[in-house]
N, C-alpha and C positions, 0 to 999 in steps of 0.2 A: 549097773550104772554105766551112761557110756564116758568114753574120751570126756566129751565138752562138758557132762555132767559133774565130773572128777574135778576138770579145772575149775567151776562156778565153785564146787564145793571147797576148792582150794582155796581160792579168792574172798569166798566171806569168811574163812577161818583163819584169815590177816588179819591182824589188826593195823589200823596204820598210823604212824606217830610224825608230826611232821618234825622236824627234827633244826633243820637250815633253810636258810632261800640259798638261788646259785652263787651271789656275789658276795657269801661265806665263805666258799670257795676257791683253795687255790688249785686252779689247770697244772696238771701233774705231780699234783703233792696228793698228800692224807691228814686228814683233820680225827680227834677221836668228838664224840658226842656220848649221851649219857642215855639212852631211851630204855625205856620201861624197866629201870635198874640195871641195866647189861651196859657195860662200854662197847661202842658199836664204832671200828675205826673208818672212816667216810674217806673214798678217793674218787679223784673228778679227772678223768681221763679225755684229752681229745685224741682219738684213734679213728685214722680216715678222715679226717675235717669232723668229723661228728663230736660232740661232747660226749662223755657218759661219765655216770657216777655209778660205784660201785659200796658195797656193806659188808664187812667183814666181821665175825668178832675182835676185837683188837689185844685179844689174849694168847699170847705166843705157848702153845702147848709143849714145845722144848723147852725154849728159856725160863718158862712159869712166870712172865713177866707179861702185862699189860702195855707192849711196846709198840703192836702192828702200825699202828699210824707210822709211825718213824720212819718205815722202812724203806728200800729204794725202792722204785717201780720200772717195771720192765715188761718183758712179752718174751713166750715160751711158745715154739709153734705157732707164732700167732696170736695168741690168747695171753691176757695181759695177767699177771703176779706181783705179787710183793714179798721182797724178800726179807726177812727179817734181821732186824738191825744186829741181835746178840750173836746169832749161830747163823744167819743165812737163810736158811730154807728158803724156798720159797714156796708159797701159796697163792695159788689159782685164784683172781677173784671171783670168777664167774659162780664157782664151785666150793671154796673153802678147803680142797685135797691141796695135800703136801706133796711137793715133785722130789722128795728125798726120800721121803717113808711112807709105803702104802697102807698104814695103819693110821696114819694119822693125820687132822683137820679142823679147819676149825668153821664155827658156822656162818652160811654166805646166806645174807638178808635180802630180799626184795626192794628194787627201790623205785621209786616213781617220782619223775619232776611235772609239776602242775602249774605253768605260768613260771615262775621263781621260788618257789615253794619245793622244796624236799621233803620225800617221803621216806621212812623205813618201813619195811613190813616187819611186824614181831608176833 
């Protein structure tokens, strides 16, 4: 199978839930949503003048708490995180890895915005 065939295969084994429009949204916070039984915590970053929205689980693997939305937002290298409100951590949004412990993470959703419409992929 090649490269491009990997990612079509990836792509139809998304499912996609629409979850918000943009003007749900607060620019530089985290909202949590509920999609397909998973708390999925939603941050709307503008990075560069660009907007993006990022999908996180919003289950803090230290704390055991369902807090990610909460937490602060920032950038690591460049690359935008959230840091967890109970312990800190922080987590990568792009990726769901913890910059404190390399065993642990949580899982980062596909997201897609379609007009004003927000997508999660699950």
């Amino acid at each position: 199978m090649t490269a491009a065939q990997n990612v079509i295969a990836l792509e139809q084994a998304v499912q996609w839930h629409l979850v918000c429009e943009t003007n749900d949204l607060v620019t530089n916070s985290g909202v949590c949503a509920l999609v397909d039984s998973q708390q999925v915590a939603l941050f709307c970053l503008k990075i560069k003048g660009e907007t993006q929205v990022f999908a996180i689980s919003n289950y803090d693997p230290i704390g055991k708490a369902n807090v990610l939305y909460r937490g602060l937002l920032g950038s690591i290298g460049g690359a935008p995180v959230v840091a967890s409100p109970l312990y800190k951590e922080h987590y990568f949004l792009e990726t769901g890895l913890c910059k404190e412990h390399d065993d642990v993470f949580v899982t980062a959703y596909p997201v897609k915005v379609e007009g004003e419409k927000v997508f999660v992929g699950i």
